[in-house]
C-alpha positions as CSV (number, residue, x, y, z in Angstrom):
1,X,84.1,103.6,82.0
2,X,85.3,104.3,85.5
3,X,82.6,105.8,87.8
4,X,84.7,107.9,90.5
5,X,83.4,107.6,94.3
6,X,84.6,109.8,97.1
7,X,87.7,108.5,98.8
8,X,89.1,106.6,95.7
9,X,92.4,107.0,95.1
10,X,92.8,107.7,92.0
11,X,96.2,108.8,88.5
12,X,95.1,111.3,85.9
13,X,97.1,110.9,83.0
14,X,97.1,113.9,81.3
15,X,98.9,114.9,78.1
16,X,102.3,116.0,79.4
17,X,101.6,115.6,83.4
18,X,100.2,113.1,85.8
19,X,98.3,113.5,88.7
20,X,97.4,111.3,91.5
21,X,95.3,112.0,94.6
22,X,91.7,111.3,96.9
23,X,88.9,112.0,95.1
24,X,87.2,114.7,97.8
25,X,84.3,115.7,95.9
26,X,81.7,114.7,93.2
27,X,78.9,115.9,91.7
28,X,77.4,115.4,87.9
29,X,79.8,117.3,85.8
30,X,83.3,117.2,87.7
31,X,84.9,115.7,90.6
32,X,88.6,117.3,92.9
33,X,91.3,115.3,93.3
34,X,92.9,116.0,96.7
35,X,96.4,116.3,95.4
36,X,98.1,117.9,98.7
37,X,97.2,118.4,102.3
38,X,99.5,121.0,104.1
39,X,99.5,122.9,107.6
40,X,98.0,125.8,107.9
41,X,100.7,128.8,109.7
42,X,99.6,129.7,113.1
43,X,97.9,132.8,111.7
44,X,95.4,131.0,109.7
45,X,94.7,128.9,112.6
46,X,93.9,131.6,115.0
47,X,91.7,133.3,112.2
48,X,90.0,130.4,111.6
49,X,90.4,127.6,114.2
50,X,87.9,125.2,112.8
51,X,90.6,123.9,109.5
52,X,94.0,123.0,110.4
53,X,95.0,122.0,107.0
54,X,95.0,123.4,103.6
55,X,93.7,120.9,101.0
56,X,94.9,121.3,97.4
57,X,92.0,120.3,95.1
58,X,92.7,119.5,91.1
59,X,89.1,119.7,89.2
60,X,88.4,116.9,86.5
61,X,85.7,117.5,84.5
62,X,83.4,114.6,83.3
63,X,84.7,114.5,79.6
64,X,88.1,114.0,80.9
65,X,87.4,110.9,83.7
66,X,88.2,108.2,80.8
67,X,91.9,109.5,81.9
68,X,91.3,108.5,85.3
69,X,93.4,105.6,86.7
70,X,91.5,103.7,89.5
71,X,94.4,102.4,92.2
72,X,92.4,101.6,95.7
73,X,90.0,103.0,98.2
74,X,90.0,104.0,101.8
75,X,86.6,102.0,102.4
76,X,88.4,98.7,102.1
77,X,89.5,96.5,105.0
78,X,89.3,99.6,107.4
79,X,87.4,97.5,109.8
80,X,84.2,99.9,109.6
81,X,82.5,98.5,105.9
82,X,81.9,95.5,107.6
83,X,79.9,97.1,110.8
84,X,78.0,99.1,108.5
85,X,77.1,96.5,106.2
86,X,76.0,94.2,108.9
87,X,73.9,97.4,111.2
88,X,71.0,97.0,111.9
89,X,69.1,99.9,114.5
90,X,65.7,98.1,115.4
91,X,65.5,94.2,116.0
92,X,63.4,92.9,112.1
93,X,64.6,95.6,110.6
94,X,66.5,94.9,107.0
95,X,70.0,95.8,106.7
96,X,70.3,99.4,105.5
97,X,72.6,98.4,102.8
98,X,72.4,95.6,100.6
């Protein structure tokens, strides 16, 4: 069974509906699916200057992930994987991941 990781793109094919979105957040019994990102109005932003953008999160619960559709990552071929995989902070040291 697909194991969902943060930043996976990811379709939930429901019943009736289908979903499709990041996967922001995981934990042991549900993940969100970022299913929209929208501006904030300038209000909002002056209240609260820190969050430009609304996120609009879908929660799938664990019992339901076997309807989760794996389609990509961002981690892939973004030029940074292979600079962290290949770090190393002290001279001798082992690679952090491996």
């Amino acid at each position: 069974m697909y194991v969902p990781v943060i930043d996976d793109y990811v379709r939930w094919n429901k019943e009736n509906s289908k979903h499709e979105g990041w996967v922001y957040f995981v934990c042991d019994e549900y993940i969100t699916i970022e299913i929209r990102v929208k501006d904030k109005c300038e209000q909002n932003i002056r209240d609260c200057p820190i969050h430009k953008k609304t996120h609009v999160l879908l929660l799938c619960y664990r019992q339901f992930w076997n309807e989760l559709e794996y389609v990509k990552n961002r981690r892939e071929n973004d030029g940074i994987s292979d600079a962290i995989a290949t770090y190393k902070s002290q001279d001798g040291r082992y690679l952090d991941i491996q």
